[in-house]
C-alpha positions as CSV (number, residue, x, y, z in Angstrom):
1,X,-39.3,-92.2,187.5
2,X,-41.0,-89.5,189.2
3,X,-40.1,-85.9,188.8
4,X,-38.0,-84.0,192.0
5,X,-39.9,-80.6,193.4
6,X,-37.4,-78.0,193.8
7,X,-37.2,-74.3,194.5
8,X,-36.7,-71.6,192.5
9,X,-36.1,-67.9,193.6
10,X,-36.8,-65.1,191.7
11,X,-35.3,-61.2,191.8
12,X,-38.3,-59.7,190.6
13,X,-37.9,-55.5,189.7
14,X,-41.3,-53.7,188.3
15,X,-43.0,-50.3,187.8
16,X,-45.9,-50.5,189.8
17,X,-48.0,-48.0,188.9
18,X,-50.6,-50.0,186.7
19,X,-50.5,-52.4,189.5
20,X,-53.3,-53.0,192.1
21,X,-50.0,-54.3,194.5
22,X,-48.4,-56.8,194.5
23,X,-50.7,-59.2,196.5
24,X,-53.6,-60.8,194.4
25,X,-57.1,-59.4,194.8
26,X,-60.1,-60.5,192.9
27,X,-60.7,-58.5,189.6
28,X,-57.5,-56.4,189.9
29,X,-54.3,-56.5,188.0
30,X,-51.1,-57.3,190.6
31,X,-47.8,-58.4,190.1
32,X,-48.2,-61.5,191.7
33,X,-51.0,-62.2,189.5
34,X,-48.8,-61.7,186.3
35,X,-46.1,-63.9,187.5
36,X,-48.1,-66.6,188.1
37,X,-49.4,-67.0,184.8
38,X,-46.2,-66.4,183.0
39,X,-44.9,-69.1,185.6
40,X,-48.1,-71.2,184.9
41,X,-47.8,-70.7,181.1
42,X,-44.2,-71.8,181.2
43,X,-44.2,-74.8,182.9
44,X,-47.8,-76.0,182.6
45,X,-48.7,-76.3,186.5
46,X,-50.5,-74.7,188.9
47,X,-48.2,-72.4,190.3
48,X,-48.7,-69.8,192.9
49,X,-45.4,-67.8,193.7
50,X,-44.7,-66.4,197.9
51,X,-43.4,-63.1,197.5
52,X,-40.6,-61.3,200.0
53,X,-43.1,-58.0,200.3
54,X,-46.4,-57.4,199.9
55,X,-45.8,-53.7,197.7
56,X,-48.8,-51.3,197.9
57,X,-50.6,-50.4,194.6
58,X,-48.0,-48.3,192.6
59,X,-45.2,-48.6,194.7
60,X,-42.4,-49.9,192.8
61,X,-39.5,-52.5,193.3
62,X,-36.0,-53.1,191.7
63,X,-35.0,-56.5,194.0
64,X,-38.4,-58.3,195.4
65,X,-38.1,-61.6,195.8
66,X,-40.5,-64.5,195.4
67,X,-40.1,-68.0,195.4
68,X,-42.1,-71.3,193.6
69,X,-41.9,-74.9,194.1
70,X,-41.8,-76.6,190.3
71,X,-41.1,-80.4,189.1
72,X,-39.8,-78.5,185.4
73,X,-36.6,-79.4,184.4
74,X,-35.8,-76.2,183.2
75,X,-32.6,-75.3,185.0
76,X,-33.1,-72.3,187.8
77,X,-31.2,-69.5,186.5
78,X,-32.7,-70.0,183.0
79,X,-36.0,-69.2,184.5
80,X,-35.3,-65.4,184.3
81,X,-34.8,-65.6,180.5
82,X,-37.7,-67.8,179.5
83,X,-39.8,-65.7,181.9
84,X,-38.8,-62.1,180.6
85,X,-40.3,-63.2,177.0
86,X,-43.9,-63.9,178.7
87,X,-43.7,-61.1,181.3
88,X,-44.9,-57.7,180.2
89,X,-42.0,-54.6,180.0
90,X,-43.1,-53.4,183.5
91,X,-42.2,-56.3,185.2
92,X,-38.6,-57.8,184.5
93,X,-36.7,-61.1,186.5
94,X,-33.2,-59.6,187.2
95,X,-32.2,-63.3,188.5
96,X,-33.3,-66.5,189.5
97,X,-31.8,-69.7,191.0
98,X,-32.8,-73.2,192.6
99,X,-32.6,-72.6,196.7
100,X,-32.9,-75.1,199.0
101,X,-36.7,-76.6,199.9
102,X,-36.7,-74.3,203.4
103,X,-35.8,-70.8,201.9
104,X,-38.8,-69.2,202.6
105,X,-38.6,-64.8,202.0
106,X,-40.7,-64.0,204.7
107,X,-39.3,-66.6,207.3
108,X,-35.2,-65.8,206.7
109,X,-33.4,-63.1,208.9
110,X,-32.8,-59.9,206.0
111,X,-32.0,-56.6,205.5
112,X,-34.5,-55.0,203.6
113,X,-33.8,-51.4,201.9
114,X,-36.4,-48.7,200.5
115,X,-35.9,-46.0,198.7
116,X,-38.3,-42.9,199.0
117,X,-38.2,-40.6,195.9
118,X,-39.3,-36.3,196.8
119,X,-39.1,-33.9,193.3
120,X,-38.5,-30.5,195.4
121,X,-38.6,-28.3,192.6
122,X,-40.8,-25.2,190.8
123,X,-42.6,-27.6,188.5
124,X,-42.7,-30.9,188.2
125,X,-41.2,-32.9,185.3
126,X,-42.9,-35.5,183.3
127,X,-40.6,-38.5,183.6
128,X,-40.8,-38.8,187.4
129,X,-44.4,-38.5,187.4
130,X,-44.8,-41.9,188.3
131,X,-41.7,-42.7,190.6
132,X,-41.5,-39.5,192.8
133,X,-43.6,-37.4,194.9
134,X,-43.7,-33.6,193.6
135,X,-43.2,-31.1,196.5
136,X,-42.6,-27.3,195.8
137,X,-42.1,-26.5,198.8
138,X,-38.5,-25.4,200.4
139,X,-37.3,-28.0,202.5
140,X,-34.4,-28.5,204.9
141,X,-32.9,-31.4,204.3
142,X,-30.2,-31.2,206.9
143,X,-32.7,-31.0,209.6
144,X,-34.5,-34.0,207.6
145,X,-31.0,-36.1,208.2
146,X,-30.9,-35.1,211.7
147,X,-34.2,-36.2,212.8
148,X,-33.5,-39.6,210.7
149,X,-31.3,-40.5,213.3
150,X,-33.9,-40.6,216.0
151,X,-35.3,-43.7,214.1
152,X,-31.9,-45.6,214.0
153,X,-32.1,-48.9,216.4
154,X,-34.8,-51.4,217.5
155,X,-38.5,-49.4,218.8
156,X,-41.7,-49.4,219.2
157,X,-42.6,-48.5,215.5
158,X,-46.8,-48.3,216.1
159,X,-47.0,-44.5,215.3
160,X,-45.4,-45.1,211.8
161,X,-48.2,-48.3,211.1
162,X,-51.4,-47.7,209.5
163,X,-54.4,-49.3,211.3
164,X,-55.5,-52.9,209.9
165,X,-51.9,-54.2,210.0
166,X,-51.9,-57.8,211.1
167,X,-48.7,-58.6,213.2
168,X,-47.7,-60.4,216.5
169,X,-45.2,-57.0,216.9
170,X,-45.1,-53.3,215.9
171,X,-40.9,-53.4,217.1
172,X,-38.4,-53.6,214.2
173,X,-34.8,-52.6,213.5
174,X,-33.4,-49.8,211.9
175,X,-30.2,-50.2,210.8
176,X,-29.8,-47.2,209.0
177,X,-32.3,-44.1,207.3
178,X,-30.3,-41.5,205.2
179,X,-32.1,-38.2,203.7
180,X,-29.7,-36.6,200.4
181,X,-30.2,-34.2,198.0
182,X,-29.5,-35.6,194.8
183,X,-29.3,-34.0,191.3
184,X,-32.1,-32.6,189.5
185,X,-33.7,-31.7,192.9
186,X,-34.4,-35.0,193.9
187,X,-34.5,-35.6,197.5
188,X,-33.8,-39.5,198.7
189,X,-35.0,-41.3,201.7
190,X,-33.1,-44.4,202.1
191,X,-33.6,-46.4,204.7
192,X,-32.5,-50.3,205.7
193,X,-34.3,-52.4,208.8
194,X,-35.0,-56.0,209.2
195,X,-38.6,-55.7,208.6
196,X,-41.3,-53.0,207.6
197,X,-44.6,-52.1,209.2
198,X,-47.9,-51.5,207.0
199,X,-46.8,-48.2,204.9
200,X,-43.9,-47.3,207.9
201,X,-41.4,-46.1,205.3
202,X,-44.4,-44.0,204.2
203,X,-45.5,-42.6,207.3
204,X,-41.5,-41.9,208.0
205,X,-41.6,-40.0,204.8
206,X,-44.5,-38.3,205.3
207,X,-43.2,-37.3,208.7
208,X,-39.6,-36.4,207.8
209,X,-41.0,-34.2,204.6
210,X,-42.8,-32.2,207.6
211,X,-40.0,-31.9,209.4
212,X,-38.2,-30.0,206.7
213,X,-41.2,-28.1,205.9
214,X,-40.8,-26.7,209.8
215,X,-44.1,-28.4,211.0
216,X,-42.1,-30.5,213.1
217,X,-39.1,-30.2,215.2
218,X,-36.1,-32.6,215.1
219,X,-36.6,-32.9,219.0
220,X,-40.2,-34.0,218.6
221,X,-38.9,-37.7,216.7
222,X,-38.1,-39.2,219.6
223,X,-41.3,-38.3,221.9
224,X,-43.4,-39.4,218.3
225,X,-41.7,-42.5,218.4
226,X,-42.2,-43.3,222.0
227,X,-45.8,-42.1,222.0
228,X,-46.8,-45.2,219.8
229,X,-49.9,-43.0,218.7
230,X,-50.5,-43.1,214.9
231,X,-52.0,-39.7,215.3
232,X,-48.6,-37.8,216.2
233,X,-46.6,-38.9,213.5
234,X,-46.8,-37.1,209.9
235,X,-49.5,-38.2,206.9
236,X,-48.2,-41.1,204.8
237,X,-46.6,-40.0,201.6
238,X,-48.3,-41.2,197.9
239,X,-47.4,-44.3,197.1
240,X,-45.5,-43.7,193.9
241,X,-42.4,-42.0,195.6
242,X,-41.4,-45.7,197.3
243,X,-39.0,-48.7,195.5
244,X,-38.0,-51.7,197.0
245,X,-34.5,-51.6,196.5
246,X,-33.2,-54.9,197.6
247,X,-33.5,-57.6,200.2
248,X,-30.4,-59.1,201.4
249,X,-30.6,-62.7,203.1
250,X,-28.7,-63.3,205.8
C-alpha cells in the first residue's frame, strides 16, 4: 500500500542572532538549515521546508511559518514535540498541523506583524543586547506616532526597499504601524501589512527613530513616501531590534 504525502505546517519562533537568516546559504548556519535536518533526522527523507519569510541574519521571530510535504505517519500536531527534542534552544515549534496540499505561506492572502525593539535609555542593559537597538538619545515619541500614520494604507513603498530586492511590485498594504513607549524605556514599533519589502520595517524604523530625533519632520513622510527614492528615507535600523511576531492566514 503506498504511503499518502501530506502537509504539515509549522509555527516556528527563534533567536536569530547566531543565525546567518533564515534562508540557506552555503557554509553558513540558518534556520532553515537547522530545521531541515531535525525534519530530515526525524523522518528519514529528504526534506526541504518553504518558509512564510525570509528573516535577515539576527532578526528574530516568535510566529514564522514553514511548511513540508512528508509520507511519515507521525500525526501533524505531534511534529512540534518530536521536533523540539532535535532542535537546538534557540529555535522552538510553538505548533504544527497537517494543512491541505495547496497551503502554500508565501502564496495565501495574510496579515503579517513586526515588531521593532529601541532601548532609549542612559546605558544599555545586558539582556536586550541581542533583541533591541540601544539609542541614548531623547526621542519624541509622540511625533514618532504621528508620522506613523502617514504610512497607513496601500503605496508606493520603493523608498523603504533596499536595492537587490526581487519583486514584480514595490506597493503593499499597511493596515496599521503603532510607535509606544513601554516600560523599562523600551520604545515599540509595531506594525501589520499584507506583505514586507526587503528590510521596509527597517528602513521605517530607521526613519521614524529620525523623526523623533528631530532630523525629520512629521510633514516630510508623506513627500518620502511619494518620492519613491531610497535616498530620502532614513538608514535602516540594526537588525537585532526586529521579531516577526505573527502571520495570520486569511
Amino acid at each position: 500500500m503506498d504511503s499518502i504525502v501530506k502537509r504539515i505546517k509549522l509555527v516556528v519562533a527563534y533567536d536569530g542572532t547566531a543565525y546567518h537568516g533564515w534562508q540557506i546559504q552555503p557554509g553558513a548556519v540558518t534556520v532553515e538549515g537547522v530545521l531541515n535536518r531535525a525534519i530530515c533526522e526525524l523522518t528519514g527523507e529528504d526534506i526541504q521546508v518553504v518558509g512564510a519569510s525570509r528573516t535577515d541574519a539576527g532578526v528574530h521571530a516568535r510566529g514564522n511559518v514553514a511548511v513540508f510535504d512528508t509520507d511519515s505517519q507521525i500525526p501533524g500536531e505531534k511534529f512540534s514535540y518530536a521536533l523540539n527534542q532535535r532542535l537546538p534552544e534557540d529555535v522552538i515549534i510553538q505548533s504544527s498541523e497537517e494543512v491541505t496540499a495547496d497551503f502554500h505561506p508565501r502564496h495565501q492572502n495574510c496579515r503579517k506583524t513586526y515588531e521593532y525593539t529601541i532601548l532609549n535609555r542612559k546605558f544599555p542593559l545586558p539582556e536586550y543586547r541581542h533583541t533591541a537597538h540601544f539609542y541614548y538619545g531623547t526621542l519624541d515619541v509622540k511625533k514618532m506616532n504621528a508620522a506613523a500614520e502617514a504610512f497607513v494604507g496601500e503605496h508606493d513603498f520603493a523608498a523603504f526597499c533596499s536595492a537587490g530586492a526581487q519583486v514584480q511590485t514595490t506597493v503593499r498594504e499597511i493596515y496599521s504601524l503603532r510607535v509606544t513607549r513601554e516600560p523599562e524605556d523600551l520604545i515599540k514599533i509595531r506594525v501589520q501589512g499584507n506583505g514586507f519589502l526587503y528590510n521596509m520595517v527597517r528602513i521605517i524604523a530607521g526613519t521614524l527613530i529620525q523623526v523623533g530625533q528631530g532630523r525629520i519632520n512629521v510633514s516630510e513622510i508623506s513627500d518620502i513616501i511619494a518620492s519613491c527614492d531610497r535616498g530620502q528615507a532614513g538608514p535602516t535600523a540594526p537588525a537585532r531590534g526586529l521579531k516577526l511576531v505573527e502571520i495570520i492566514y486569511e
